[in-house]
C-alpha positions as CSV (number, residue, x, y, z in Angstrom):
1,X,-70.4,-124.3,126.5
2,X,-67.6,-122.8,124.6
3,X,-64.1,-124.7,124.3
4,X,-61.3,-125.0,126.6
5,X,-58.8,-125.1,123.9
6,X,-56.3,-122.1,123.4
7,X,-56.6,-120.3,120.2
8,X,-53.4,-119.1,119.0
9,X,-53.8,-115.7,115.9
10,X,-51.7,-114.8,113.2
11,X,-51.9,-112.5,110.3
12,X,-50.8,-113.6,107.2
13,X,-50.4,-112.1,103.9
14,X,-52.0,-114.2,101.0
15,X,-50.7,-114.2,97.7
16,X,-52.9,-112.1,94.3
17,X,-56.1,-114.5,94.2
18,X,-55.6,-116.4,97.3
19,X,-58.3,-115.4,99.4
20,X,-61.0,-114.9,96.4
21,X,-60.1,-118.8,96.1
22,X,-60.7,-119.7,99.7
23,X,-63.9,-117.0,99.5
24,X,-65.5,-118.7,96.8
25,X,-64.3,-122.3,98.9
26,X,-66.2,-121.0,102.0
27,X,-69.3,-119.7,99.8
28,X,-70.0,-123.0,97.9
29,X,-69.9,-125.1,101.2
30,X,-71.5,-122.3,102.9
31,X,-68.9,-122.0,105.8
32,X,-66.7,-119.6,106.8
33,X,-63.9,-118.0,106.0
34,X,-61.4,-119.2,108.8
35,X,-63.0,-122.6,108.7
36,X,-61.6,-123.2,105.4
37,X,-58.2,-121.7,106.5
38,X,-58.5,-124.0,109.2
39,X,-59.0,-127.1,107.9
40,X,-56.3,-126.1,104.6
41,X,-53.2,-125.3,107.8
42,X,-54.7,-128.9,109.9
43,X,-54.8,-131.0,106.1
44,X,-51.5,-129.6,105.2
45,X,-49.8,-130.4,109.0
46,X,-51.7,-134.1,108.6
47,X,-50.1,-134.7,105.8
48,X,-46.8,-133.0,105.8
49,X,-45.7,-135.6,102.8
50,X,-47.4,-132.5,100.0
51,X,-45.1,-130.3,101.4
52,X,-41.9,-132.3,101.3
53,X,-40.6,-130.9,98.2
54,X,-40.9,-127.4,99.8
55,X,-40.1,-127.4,103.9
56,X,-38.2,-129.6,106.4
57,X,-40.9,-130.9,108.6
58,X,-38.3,-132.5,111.1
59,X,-38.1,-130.3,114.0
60,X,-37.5,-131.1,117.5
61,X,-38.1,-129.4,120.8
62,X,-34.9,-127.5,120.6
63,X,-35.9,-126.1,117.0
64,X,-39.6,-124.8,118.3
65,X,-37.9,-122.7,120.9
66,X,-35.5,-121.3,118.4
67,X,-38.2,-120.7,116.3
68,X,-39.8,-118.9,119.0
69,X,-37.5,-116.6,119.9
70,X,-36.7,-115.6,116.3
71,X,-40.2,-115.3,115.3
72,X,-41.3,-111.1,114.4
């Protein structure tokens, strides 16, 4: 039975040696590719405390719609 959830895609654009990383990730625990994507964007939004020093995680209903409508 497949899963009711919506998938949402994006494309991103990985920096030099990025994806051989997450290659060689996937490889060694014998999973794929996206899984390891996956579970890298679900660890980092469970634990937005890495990324601190980096990005404002406070956002509110008012900034997801401005985000939105500017997003390309």
């Amino acid at each position: 039975m497949g899963s009711s959830r919506t998938k949402d895609r994006i494309t991103v654009t990985l920096a030099d040696g990025h994806r051989q990383t997450l290659e060689k990730i996937a490889r060694k625990n014998k999973v794929k590719l996206a899984f390891v994507v996956r579970l890298a964007v679900a660890e980092f939004l469970a634990n937005p405390q890495r990324g601190e020093a980096l990005l404002d995680f406070s956002i509110d209903d008012n900034d997801a719609r401005h985000a939105e409508s500017t997003d390309g």
